[in-house]
C-alpha positions in Angstrom: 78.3 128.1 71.8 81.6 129.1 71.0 82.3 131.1 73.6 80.9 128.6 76.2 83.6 126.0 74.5 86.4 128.9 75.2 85.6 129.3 78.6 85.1 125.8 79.1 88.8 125.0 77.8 90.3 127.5 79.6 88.6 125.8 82.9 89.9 123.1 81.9 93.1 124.5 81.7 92.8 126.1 84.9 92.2 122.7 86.4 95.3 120.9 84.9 97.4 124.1 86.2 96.5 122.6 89.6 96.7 119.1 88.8 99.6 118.8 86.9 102.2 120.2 89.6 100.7 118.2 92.2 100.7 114.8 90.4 104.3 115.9 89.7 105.7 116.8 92.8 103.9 114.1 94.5 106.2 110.9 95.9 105.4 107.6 97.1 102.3 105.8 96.9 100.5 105.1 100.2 98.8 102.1 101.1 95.5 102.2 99.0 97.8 103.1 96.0 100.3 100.6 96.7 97.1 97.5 96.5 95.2 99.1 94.0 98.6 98.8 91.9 99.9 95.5 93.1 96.5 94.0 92.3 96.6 95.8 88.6 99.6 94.2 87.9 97.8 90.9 87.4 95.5 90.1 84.2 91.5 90.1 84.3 91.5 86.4 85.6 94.6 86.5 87.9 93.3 89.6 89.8 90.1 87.7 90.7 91.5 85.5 93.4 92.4 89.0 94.9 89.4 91.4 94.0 87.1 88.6 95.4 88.2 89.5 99.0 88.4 93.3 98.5 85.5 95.7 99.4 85.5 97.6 96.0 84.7 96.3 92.3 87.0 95.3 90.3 86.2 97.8 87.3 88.8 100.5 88.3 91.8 97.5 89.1 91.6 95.9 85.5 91.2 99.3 84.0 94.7 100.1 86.0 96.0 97.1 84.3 95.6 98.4 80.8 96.8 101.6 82.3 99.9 100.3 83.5 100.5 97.8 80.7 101.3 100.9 78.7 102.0 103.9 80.7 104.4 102.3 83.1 103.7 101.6 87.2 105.4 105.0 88.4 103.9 107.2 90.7 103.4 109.9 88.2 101.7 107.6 84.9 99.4 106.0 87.9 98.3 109.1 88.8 98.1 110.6 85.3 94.9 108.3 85.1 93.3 109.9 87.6 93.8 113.7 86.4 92.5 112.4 83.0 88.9 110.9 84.5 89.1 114.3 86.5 89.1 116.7 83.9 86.9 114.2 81.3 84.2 114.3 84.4 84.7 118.3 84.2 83.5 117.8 80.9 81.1 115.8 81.4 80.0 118.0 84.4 79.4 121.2 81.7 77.2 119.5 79.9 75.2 117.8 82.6 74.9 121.6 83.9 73.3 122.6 80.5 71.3 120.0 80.1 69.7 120.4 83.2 69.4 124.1 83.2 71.7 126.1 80.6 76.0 126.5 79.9 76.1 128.8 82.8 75.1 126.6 85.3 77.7 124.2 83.3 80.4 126.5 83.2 80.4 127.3 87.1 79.7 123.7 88.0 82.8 122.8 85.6 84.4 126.0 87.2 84.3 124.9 90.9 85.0 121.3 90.0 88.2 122.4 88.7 89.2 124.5 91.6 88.3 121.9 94.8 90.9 121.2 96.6 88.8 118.0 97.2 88.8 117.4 93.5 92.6 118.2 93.2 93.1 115.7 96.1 91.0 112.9 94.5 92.7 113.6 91.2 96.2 113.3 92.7 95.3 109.7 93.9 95.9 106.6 91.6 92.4 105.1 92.8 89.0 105.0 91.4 86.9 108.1 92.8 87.8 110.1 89.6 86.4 107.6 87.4 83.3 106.9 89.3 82.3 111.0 89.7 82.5 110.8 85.7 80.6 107.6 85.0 78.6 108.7 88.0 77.9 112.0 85.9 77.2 110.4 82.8 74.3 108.3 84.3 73.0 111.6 85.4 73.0 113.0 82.3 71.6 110.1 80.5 69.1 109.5 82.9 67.9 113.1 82.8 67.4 112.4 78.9 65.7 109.2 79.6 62.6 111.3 81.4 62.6 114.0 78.7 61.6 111.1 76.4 64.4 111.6 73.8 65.5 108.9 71.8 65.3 105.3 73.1 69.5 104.7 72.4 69.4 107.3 76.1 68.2 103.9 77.4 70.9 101.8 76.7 73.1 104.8 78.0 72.2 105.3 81.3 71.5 101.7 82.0 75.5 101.3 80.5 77.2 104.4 82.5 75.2 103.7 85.8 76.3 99.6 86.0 80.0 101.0 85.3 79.7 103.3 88.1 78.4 100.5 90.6 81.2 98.4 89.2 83.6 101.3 90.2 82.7 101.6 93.9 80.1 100.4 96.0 79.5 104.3 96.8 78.0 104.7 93.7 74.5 103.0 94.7 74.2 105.9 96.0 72.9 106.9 92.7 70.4 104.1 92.5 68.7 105.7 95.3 69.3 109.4 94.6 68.0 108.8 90.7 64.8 106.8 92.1 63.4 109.1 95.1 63.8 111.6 92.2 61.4 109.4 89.6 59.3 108.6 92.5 58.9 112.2 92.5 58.4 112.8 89.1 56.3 110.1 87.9 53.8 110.4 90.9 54.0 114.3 92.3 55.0 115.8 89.6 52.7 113.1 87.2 54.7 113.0 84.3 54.1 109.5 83.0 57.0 109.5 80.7 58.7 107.5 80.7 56.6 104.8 81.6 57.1 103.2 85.5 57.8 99.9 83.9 59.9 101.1 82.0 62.3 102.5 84.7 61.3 99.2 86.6 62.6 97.0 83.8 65.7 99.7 83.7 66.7 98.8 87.4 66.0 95.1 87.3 68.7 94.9 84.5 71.4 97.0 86.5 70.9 94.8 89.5 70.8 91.9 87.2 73.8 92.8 85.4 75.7 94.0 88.7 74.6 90.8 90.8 77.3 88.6 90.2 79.7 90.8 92.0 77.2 92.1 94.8 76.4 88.5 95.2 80.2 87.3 95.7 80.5 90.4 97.9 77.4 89.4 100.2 79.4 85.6 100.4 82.4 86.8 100.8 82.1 89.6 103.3 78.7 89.5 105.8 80.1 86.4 107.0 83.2 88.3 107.8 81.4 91.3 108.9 83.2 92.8 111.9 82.3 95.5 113.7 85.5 95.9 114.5 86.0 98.0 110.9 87.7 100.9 110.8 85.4 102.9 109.0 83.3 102.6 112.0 85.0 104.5 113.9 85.8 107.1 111.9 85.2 110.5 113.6 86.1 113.9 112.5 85.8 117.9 114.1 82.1 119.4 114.3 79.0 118.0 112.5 79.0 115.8 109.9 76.2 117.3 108.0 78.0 120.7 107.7 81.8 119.0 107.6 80.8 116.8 104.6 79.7 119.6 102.0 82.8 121.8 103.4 85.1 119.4 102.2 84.0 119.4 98.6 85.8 122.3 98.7 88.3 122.7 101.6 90.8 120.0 102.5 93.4 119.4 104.6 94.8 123.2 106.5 92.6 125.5 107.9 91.8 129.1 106.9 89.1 129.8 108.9 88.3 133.8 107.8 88.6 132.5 104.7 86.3 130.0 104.9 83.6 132.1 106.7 84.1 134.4 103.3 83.3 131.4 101.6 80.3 129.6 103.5 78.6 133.1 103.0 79.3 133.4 99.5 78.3 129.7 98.8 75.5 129.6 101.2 73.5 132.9 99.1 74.6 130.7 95.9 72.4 127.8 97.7 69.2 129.8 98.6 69.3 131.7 95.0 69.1 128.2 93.3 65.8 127.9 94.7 64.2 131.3 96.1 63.5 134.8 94.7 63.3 138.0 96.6 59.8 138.6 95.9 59.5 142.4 97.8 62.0 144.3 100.3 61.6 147.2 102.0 64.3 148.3 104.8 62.0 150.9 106.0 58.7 148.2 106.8 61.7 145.7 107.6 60.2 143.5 105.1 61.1 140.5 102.9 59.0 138.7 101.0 60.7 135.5 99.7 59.6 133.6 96.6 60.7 129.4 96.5 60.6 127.9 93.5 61.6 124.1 93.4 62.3 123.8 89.8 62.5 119.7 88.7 66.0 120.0 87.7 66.6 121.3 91.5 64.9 119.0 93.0 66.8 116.2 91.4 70.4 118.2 92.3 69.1 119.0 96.1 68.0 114.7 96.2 72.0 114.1 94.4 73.6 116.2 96.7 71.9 115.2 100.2 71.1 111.9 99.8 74.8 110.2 100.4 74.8 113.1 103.2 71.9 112.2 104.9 72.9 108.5 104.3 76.7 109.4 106.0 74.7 110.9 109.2 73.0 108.4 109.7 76.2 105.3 109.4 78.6 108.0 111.1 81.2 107.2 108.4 83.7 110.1 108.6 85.0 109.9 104.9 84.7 112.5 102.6 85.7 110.3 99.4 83.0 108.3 99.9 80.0 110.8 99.6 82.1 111.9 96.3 78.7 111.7 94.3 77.1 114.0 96.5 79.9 117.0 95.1 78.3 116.2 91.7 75.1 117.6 93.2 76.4 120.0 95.5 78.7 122.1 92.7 75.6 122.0 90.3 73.2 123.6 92.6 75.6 126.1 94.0 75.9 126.6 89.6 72.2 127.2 89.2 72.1 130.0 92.1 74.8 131.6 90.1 73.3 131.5 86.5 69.7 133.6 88.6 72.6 136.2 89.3 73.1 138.5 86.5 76.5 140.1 86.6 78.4 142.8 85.2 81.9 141.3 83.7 83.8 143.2 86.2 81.8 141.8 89.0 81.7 138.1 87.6 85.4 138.2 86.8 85.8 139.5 90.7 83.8 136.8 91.6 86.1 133.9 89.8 89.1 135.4 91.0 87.4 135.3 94.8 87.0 132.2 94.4 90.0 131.0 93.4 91.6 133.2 96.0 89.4 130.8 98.5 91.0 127.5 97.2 94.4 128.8 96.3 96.2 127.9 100.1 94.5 124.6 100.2 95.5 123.7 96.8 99.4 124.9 97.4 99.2 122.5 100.7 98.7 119.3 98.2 101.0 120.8 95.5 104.0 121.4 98.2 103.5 119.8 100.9 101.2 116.7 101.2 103.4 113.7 100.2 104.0 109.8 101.1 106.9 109.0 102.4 107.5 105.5 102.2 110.2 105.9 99.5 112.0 107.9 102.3 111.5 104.9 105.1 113.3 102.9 102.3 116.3 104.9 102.2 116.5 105.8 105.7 116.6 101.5 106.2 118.9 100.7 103.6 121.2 103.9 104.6 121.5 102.5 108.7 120.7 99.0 108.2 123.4 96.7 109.3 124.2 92.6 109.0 122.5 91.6 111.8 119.5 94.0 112.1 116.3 92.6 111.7 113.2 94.7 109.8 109.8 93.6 111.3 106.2 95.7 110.3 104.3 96.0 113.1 101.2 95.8 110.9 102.0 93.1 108.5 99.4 94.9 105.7 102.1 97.9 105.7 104.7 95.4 104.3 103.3 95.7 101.0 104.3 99.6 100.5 107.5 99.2 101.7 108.7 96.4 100.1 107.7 98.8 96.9 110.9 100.9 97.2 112.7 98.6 100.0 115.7 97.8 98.1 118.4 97.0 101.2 119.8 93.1 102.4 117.7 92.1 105.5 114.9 90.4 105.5 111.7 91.9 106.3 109.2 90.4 108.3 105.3 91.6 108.5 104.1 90.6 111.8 100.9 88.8 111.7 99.1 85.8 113.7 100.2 82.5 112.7 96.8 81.6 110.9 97.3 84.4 108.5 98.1 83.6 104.6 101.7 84.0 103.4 100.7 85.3 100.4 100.9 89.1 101.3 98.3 90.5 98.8 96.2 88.2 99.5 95.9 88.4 103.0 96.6 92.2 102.8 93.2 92.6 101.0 91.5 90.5 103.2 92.3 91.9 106.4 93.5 95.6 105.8 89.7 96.7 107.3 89.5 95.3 110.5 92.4 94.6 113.4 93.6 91.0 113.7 96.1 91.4 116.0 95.3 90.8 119.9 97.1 90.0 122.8 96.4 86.6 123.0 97.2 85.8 118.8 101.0 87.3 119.0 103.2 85.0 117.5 106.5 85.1 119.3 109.3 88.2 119.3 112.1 86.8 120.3 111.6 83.6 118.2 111.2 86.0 114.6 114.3 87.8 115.6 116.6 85.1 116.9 119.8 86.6 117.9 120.1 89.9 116.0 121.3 92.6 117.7 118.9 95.3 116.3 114.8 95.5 115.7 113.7 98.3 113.4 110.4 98.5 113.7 108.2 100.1 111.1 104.8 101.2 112.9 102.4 104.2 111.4 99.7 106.1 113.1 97.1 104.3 111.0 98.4 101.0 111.7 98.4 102.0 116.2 94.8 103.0 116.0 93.3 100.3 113.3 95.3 96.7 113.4 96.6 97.3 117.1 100.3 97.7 116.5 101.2 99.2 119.4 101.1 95.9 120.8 104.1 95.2 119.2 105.7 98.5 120.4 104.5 97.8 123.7 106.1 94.2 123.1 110.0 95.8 123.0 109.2 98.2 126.2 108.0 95.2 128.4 111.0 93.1 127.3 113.4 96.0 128.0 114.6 96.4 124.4 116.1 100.0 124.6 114.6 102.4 122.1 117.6 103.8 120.5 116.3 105.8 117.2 113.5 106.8 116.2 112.6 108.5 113.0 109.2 109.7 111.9 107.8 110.4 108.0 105.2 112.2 106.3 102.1 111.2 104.2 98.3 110.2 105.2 99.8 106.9 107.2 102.6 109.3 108.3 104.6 106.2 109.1 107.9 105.6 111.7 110.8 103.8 112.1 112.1 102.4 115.9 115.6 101.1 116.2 115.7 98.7 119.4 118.6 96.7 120.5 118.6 93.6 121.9 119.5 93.5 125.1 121.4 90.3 126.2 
């Protein structure tokens, strides 16, 4: 036990050795950040009017607002919340592991957990994916006590950690249906009759009870709005989905490609050993005799891990974050084919460093080099700006991170149609999904910027491909506005300034 407790701590430590730096020598928030912060910086009640019109729950906002309240709203104390529901859900991870199985399994799950570079990427974010993946484990744990039959307080547990992870984000139902196919299959294949079926029926009517006044202001609030239009519809990404999602709980961002062949290998064995057994080989008879053994505790991780996956196939979402609770699954049942490995020390301590070897470039990437830049559009503004320059955002919804560090004399204007809300939260919320923006809805250039001399134009990738902004670059070519400067930043939105001048 003690030992287990060492190793665990020095995972731990392992993890914040990533973490820290990157949280660190990370810079600007980026869009999601920049909402998720301007909403947390109104109380429970004020927030609503907000978090009504937003796709997530509100748990992770208002939990940001005590955050803030006495941390501070820098970049760094906003993220520090996330690194701490990261390495609590590494803890929370071990235990699960030994629960289910024993501390090894719970030492390599924590292990591999603390060494994603889709963990370290999630954990250098100020949203709510952290906090879900360790209420999201907790359910798990406490709803693998509930069918062991121990103690009747598990109950109340699990009922309590999985409502807070559906009030975190609306990915975390996929627990609801992972944790149910599984006591489909316990209570009826497996015939285990503890505990009772109306007991877990009573369980689930409660959650959805408890979670309905949200879901129901959701289904008001949004399937009249539905649009198809969304931009996590057309999300696409390199190869197949069903391989590209379980790569990247592991590898973000570059590309190492050897690397990762080293690493699929290693990870794929780790897979079959969690559920088969070489039963008989011979090379000579070229024979192999395989031996599968579903154990419950697999079967639960394999239905965790592939559910969300299968789910993602099937909607052609491209985004990894969002099949986060599927990683809970997937680390755990690479964990179990390790613990049916016996290995010298030599060899397991070859094995970590391997394996940390595999994650080291990715994690480096997010530690160096993979930083928002709006801070630096600021600057660049206030340092070329002049008296009778005009700033307009192409996508009016990108307004609300610049105007974060924006500290010059002009005013800015977000360009939006005329029907749109003034307040910019507001109407940055409600239409941040979807592209409102259209040829025929474009207010009028020349009347926003009057007689100034100079346009600069703030556009992003993001903003061309989801809210149509081009249209507003295309706007300036048409009307023979010469492109004079043009300056381009890093970050996810990877945004970019245009200087035109005005012609007449």
């Amino acid at each position: 036990m003690k030992k287990s407790i060492l190793l665990l701590l020095l995972i731990i430590l392992l993890a914040l050795a990533f973490r820290i730096p990157a949280v660190f020598n990370s810079q600007s928030f980026w869009f999601d950040e920049a909402v998720s912060l301007s909403i947390a910086q109104h109380n429970i009640i004020a927030s609503w009017q907000y978090l009504k019109w937003e796709n997530n729950p509100p748990l992770h906002y208002w939990l940001l607002h005590c955050w803030t309240s006495i941390f501070g709203q820098t970049e760094i104390s906003v993220r520090l919340s996330s690194v701490l529901f990261s390495i609590l859900g590494i803890i929370a991870l071990y235990f699960l592991g030994k629960k289910l199985k024993n501390s090894r399994v719970g030492l390599f799950a924590a292990f591999l957990f603390a060494v994603s570079s889709y963990q370290l990427h999630l954990s250098m974010d100020g949203r709510m994916y952290p906090l879900m993946l360790f209420f999201g484990i907790l359910s798990s744990y406490f709803f693998w006590q509930v069918l062991a039959g121990q103690k009747k307080i598990n109950w109340f547990f699990y009922v309590l950690f999985t409502l807070l992870t559906y009030y975190t984000h609306l990915t975390g139902l996929f627990l609801l249906i992972s944790q149910n196919l599984y006591f489909f299959y316990h209570h009826f294949y497996l015939k285990i009759k503890k505990p009772k079926f109306l007991s877990w029926l009573y369980s689930q009517i409660i959650i959805l009870i408890l979670f309905s006044p949200w879901l129901i202001s959701f289904i008001l609030t949004h399937f009249s709005r539905f649009d198809s239009t969304a931009w996590y519809w057309h999300t696409s990404g390199e190869g197949f989905l069903l391989f590209q999602l379980p790569r990247s709980f592991f590898f973000l961002a570059v590309e190492a490609p050897y690397t990762e062949l080293i690493a699929l290998i290693l990870f794929s064995i780790l897979f079959l050993a969690s559920f088969t057994k070489i039963k008989s080989f011979s090379l000579a008879a070229r024979e192999l005799q395989l031996n599968f053994n579903f154990s419950p505790a697999t079967v639960f991780l394999l239905l965790l891990f592939l559910t969300p996956i299968f789910l993602g196939f099937l909607l052609q979402v491209w985004v990894a974050k969002y099949y986060s609770i599927a990683s809970i699954g997937c680390y755990l049942i690479l964990a179990c084919g390790f613990s049916n490995f016996r290995f010298k020390v030599k060899h397991l301590v070859s094995l970590v460093t391997l394996i940390i070897i595999f994650f080291l470039p990715y994690n480096l990437f997010f530690i160096q080099q993979y930083h928002h830049e709006w801070h630096k559009v600021a600057q660049y503004i206030e340092s070329i700006e002049q008296p009778d320059d005009k700033i307009l955002v192409a996508a009016f919804v990108y307004q609300l991170p610049f105007d974060y560090y924006y500290h010059g004399k002009l005013d800015v204007v977000g360009y939006k149609p005329a029907d749109i809300e003034d307040n910019l939260l507001l109407s940055t919320v409600k239409y941040n999904w979807y592209p409102v923006l259209t040829k025929e809805n474009m207010p009028d250039i020349n009347q926003i910027l009057g007689n100034k001399k100079r346009a600069i134009v703030i556009s992003n990738y993001v903003a061309g491909t989801i809210h149509n902004a081009n249209l507003v670059l295309d706007w300036f070519s048409a009307h023979n506005w010469p492109l004079t400067d043009q300056e381009q930043f890093g970050g996810f939105e990877r945004p970019s300034v245009y200087i035109f001048t005005n012609p007449n």
